[in-house]
C-alpha positions in Angstrom: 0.0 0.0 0.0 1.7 3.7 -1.1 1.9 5.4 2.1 0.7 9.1 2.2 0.8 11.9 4.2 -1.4 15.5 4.2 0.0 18.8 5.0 -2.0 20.9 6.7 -0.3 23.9 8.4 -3.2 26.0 11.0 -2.6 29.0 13.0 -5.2 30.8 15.4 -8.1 29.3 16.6 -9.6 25.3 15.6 -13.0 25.6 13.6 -16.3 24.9 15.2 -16.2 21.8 13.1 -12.9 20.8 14.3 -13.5 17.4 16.1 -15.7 16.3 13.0 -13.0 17.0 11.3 -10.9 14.8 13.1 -13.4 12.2 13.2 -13.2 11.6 9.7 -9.6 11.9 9.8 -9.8 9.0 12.3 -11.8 6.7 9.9 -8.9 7.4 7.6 -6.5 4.9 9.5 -3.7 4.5 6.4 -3.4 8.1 5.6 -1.1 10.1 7.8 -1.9 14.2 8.7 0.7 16.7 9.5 -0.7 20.0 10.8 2.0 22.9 12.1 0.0 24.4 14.6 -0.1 27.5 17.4 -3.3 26.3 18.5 -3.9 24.5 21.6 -3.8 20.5 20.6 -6.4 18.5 21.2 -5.9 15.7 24.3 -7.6 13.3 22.4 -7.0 12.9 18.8 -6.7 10.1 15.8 -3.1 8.3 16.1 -2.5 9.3 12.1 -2.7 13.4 12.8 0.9 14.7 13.8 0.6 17.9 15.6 3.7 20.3 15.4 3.8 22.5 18.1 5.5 26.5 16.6 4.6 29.8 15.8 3.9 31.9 12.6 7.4 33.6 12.9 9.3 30.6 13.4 8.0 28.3 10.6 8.5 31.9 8.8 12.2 31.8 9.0 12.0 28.0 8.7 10.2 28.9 5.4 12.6 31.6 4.1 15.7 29.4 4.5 14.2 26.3 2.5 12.7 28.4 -0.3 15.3 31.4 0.0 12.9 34.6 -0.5 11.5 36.8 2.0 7.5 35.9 2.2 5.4 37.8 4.3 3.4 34.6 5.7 -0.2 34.8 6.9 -3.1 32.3 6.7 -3.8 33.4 2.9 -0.1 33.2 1.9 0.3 29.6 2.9 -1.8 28.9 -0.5 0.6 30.1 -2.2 3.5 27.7 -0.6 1.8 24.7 -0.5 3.5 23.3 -4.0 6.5 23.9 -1.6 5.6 21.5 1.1 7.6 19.0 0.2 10.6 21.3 0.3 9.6 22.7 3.8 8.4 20.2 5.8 11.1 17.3 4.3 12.2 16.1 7.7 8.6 14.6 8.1 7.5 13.4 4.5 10.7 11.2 4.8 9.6 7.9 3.8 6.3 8.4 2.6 5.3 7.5 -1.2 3.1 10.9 -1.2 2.9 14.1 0.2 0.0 16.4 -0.6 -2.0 19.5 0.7 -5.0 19.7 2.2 -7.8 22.6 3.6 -9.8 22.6 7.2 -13.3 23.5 5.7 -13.6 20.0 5.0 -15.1 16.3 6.0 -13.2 13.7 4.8 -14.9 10.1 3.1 -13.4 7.1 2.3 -9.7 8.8 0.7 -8.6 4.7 -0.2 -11.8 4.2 -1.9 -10.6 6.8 -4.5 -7.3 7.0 -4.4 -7.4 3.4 -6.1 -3.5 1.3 -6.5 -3.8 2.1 -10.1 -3.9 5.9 -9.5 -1.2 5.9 -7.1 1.2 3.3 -9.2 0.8 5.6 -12.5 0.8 9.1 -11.9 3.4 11.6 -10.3 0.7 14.6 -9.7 -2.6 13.6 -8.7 -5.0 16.2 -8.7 -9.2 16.5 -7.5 -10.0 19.4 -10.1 -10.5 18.8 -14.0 -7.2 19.7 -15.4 -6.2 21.8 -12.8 -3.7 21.5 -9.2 -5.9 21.6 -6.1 -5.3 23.5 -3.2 -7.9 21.8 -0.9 -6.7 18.0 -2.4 -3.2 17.4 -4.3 -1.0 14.4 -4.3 2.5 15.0 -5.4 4.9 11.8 -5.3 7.4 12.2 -2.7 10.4 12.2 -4.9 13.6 15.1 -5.4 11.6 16.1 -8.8 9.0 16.4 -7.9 9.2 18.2 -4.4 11.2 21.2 -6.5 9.3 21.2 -9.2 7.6 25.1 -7.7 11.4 26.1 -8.1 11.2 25.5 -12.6 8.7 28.6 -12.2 11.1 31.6 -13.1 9.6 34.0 -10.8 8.7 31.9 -8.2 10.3 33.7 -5.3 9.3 37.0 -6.6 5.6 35.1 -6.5 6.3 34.2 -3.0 7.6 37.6 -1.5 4.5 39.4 -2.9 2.3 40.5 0.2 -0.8 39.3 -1.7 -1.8 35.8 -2.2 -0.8 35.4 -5.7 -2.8 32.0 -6.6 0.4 30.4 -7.1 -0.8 26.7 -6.3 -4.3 26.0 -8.2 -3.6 29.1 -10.9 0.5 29.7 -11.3 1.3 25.5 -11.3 -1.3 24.5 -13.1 -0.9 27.2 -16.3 2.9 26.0 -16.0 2.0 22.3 -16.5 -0.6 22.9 -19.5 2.4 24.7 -21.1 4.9 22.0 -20.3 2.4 19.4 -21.9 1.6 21.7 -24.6 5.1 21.2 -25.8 5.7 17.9 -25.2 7.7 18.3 -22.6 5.8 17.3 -19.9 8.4 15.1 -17.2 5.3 14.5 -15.1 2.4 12.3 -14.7 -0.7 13.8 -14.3 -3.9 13.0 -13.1 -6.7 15.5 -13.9 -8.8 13.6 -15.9 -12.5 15.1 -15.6 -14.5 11.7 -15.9 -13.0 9.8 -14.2 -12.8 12.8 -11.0 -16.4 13.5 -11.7 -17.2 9.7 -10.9 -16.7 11.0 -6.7 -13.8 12.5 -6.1 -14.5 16.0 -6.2 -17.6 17.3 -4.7 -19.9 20.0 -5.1 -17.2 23.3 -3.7 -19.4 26.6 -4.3 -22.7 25.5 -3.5 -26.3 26.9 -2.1 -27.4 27.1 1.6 -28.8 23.6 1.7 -30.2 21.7 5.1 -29.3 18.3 5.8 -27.5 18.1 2.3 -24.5 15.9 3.5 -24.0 12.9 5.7 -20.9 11.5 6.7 -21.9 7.9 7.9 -19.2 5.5 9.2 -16.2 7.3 7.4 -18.0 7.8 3.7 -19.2 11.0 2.7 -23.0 10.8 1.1 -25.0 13.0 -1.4 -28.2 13.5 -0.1 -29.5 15.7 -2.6 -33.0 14.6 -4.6 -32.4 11.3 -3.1 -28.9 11.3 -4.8 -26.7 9.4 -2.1 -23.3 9.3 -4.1 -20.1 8.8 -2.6 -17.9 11.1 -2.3 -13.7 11.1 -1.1 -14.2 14.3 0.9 -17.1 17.7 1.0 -15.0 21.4 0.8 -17.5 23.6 2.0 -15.6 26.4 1.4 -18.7 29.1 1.3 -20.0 27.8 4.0 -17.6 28.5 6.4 -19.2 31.8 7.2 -22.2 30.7 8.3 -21.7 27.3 9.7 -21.9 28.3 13.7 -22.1 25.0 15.7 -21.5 21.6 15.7 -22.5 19.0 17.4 -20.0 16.8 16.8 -17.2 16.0 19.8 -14.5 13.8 18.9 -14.5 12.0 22.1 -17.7 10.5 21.9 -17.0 8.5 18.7 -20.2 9.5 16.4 -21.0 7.2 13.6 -23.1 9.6 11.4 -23.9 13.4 11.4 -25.3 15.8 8.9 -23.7 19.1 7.0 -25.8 21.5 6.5 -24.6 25.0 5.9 -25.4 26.6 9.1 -23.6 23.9 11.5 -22.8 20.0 11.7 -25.9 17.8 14.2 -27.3 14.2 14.5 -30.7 15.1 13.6 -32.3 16.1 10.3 -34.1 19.7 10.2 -38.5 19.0 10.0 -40.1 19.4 7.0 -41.2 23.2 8.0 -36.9 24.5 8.4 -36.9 22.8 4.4 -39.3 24.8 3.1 -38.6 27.7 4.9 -35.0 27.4 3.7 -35.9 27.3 0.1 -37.8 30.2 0.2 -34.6 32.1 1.7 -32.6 30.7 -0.6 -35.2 31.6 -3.6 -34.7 34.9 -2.5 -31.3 35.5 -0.6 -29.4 32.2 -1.4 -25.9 31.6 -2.0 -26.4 32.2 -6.1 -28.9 35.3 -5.7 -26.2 36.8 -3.8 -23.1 36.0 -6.5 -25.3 37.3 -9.3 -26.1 40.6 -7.3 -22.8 41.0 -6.9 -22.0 40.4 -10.2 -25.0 43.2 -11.6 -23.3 45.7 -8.9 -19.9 45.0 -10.5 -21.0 46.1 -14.2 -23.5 48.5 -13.0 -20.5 50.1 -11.0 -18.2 50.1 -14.3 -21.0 51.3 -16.4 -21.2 54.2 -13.8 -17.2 54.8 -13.8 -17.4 54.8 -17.6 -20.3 57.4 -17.8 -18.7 59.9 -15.5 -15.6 59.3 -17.8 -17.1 60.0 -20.5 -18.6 63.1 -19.5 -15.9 64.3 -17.9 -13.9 64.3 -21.1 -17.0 66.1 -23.2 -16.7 69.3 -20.5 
């Protein structure tokens, strides 16, 4: 079995969701966790997490040596270093067949399920987006080659020292292996193949305000949705981070199943009434309404800027 190991660097304060985090961590008993941390660690937690005990300034000098640039780390800027992990936290990927990076806002399934023998045997870069690196899940084989390949970006350490996060790991990497295929002279293995990650390993990421939408059920993540119940490796709710407020969930007592829904993690589904009185918010001030007001206030705020322009130049 290829032995792998997630990278997960978290500073300030554990997420409400934290211990259902772990829990599905725990039901992933052959993939390992690594998670440099300034938060208090938990006294109970799943054998396969390794907690790091530092601080944001010195994993910042650790981090300036190994990549040799100045970067002005914060909890945004990390994205931009993950490519580097393998680099930065060597010491402890030693001996592992993979390393790969990881997010919090998520609930891990059945990882093994998906990342099949055949997957791991055949490709160098395994990725959980169509064609593109992954920030919240990417595999990179633990190999000299591969843990420098960041450093075949020309600008990398300019891309590092800027203040701003610079997208360097799902944007920068991926633009700079299309053009590597593109000329044939691609070193790497890839695996971004969209039918065969639409088939469960990537789930829903941007998605509406649902209730009772998820379940995580002895270590699988399920699709609720019209009755769906597909399988999924892991749920990134990344938009729902804002307004998920409680949990349930305490790592202590073991759970077997809970929901996701967008306002917290419980055990119980909402009643009929909470459903219906959820789609009518939603009809009206969901997740989508919202990102397509936005989007009207963007052009109607450029059509503004470009008639005051215009007029100004006329006087």
């Amino acid at each position: 079995m290829h032995s792998i190991i997630l990278i997960i660097p978290y500073f300030g304060k554990w997420p409400v969701w934290f211990d259902a985090y772990l829990c599905s961590v725990k039901t992933n008993p052959t993939i390992n966790w690594l998670c440099p941390t300034d938060c208090e660690i938990p006294k109970n937690h799943p054998e396969n997490i390794i907690f790091v005990p530092t601080t944001l300034v010195e994993l910042n000098k650790h981090i300036n040596l190994v990549v040799d640039a100045n970067v002005p780390l914060n909890a945004r800027k990390f994205c931009d270093l993950k490519p580097a992990y393998g680099d930065i936290f060597n010491e402890y990927i030693e001996g592992f067949d993979f390393w790969g990076i990881c997010d919090m806002d998520i609930i891990w399934g059945d990882i093994r399920k998906f990342m099949t023998p055949e997957i791991l045997n055949n490709f160098d870069i395994i990725c959980s987006r169509p064609e593109a690196i992954s920030g919240h899940f990417n595999l990179f084989r633990n190999t000299e080659k591969i843990n420098s390949f960041y450093k075949s970006i020309p600008n990398y350490k300019t891309l590092f020292e800027m203040p701003k996060f610079m997208w360097f790991d799902e944007v920068v990497l991926t633009e700079h292996l299309k053009n590597l295929i593109g000329k044939d002279e691609n070193p790497y293995r890839v695996f971004w193949d969209s039918e065969l990650i639409k088939k469960g390993i990537e789930s829903e990421i941007h998605q509406e305000y649902y209730l009772d939408r998820w379940l995580y059920k002895k270590g699988k993540i399920i699709d609720l949705f019209d009755n769906n119940k597909k399988e999924y490796m892991y749920l990134h709710f990344i938009n729902w981070k804002r307004t998920m407020t409680f949990s349930e969930i305490k790592y202590k007592d073991k759970p077997q199943q809970f929901y996701i829904s967008y306002k917290g993690m419980h055990f119980k589904p909402h009643s009929s009434f909470s459903h219906r009185l959820n789609a009518i918010k939603n009809f009206y001030n969901g997740y989508y309404v919202l990102v397509r007001r936005i989007k009207w206030e963007k052009k109607i705020m450029s059509l503004r800027k470009r008639v005051i322009n215009r007029l100004a130049r006329i006087k």
